[in-house]
Structures are given as C-alpha cells and as structure tokens.
N, C-alpha and C positions, 0 to 999 in steps of 0.2 A: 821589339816584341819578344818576350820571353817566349824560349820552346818549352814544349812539354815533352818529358818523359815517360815514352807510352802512356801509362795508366794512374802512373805514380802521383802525377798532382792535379788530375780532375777534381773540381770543386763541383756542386751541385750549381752554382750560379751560372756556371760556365754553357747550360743544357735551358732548352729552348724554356719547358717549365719548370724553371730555377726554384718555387714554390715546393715541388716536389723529390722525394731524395731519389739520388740516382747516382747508381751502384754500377759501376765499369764491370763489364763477364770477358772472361775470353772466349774471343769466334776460332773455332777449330774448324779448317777447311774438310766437308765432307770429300772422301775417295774412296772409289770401289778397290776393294782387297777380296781377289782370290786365291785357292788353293790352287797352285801351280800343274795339279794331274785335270782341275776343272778345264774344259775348253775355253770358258772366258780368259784365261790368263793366258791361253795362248795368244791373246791378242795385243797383249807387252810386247811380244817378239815379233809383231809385223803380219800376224796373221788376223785376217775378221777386221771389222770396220771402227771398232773404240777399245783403244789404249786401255789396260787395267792399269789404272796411276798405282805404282809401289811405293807407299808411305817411306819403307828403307831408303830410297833416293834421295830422299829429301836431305840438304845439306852436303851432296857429294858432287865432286869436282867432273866437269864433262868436258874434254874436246871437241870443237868442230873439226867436220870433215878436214876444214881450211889453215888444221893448226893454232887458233887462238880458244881461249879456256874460259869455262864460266860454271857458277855454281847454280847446283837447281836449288831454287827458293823454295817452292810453293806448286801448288796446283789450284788452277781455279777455272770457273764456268765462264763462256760467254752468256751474258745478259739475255740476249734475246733467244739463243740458238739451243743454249745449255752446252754444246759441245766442250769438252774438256780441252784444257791450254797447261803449260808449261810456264812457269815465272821464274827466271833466270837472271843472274847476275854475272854480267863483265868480268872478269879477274884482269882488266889492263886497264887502261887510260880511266875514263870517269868512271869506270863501275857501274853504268848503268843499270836500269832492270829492263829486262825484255818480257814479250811475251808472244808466245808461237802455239798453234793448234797441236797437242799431243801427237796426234797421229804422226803430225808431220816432225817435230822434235825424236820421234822415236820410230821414223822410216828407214827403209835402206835405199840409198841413192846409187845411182849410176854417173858419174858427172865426168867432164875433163881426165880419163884414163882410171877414175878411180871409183868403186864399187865395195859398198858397205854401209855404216851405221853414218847417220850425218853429225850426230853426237854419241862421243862413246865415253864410258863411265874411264878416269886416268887412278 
C-alpha cells in the first residue's frame, strides 16, 4: 500500500462521498495564550489548576527529570474531559510520541533527593 504525504496526494475518491469534491484544510490546534502580567499565565508556572499551553514551546527540546530528552510536539484536548495534554516525542530509541496531562508535564516534582520541574526546556 502506497503512503500518503500528508495532504499532498488526497484524491476526492479517496473520502467517503467520492461524488463530492473535497478539499484537505489544515486543523491548527486551539491553545489558550496569555499576557504573562494576566494571572491566567501564572498557571504555566505551577500556579492555578490549567496550564496556559505556550504556542512558543512548540518544537523545543525538553528534559526529563530522569535525564532522557524529548521534543514537545503539539498540544491537545482529551475527548471526554477537555483537559489539556502535552504530545511529546522521544529523542532516543523508537521516537515514539507520548502524551501526558499538561498540568502534570509542566509540574514541579519532589522525587528520589531531587526537587523541580519534571520537564525543563535544554
């Protein structure tokens, strides 16, 4: 089976009413973006109950607490809950993608002798 690249060779056959033409959009994930003096954004830093997601993040390199590296992808909703999530990728072995509840991607932990961010921008 041929792959497709992203958008590039969608045929209208390809869509359920093949009859019909159909035009590929790009989906932009919605994120809340505050001003940094707003108190909503005080909640990037571990303050208040939901993560302002920073569009800037996106594509920068993070360490875990534990030393191994990974890129933030994306931000997205859970389905049911709405709560905001982190989608992350591997920088070692398969690259996989992950994906963790904001708040907690962007908590500060106390663990094993060590106290701070569990992911920090490298």
């Amino acid at each position: 089976m041929k792959q497709l690249n992203a958008f590039s060779e969608l045929k209208p056959s390809m869509f359920k009413d093949a009859g019909k033409k159909a035009e590929p959009v790009e989906v932009k994930p919605k994120v809340q973006i505050a001003d940094k003096s707003d108190k909503a954004a005080m909640n990037f830093f571990g303050i208040g109950d939901t993560p302002v997601l920073d569009p800037s993040l996106i594509g920068k390199e993070f360490e875990h607490f534990k030393g191994k590296r990974y890129k933030l992808v994306g931000y997205a909703k859970h389905s049911e809950t709405l709560e905001p999530h982190v989608v992350y990728q591997q920088l070692y072995g398969q690259h996989e993608l992950w994906v963790r509840p904001a708040k907690m991607f962007f908590e500060h932990i106390s663990r094993d002798g060590y106290s701070g961010p569990r992911f920090r921008v490298v």
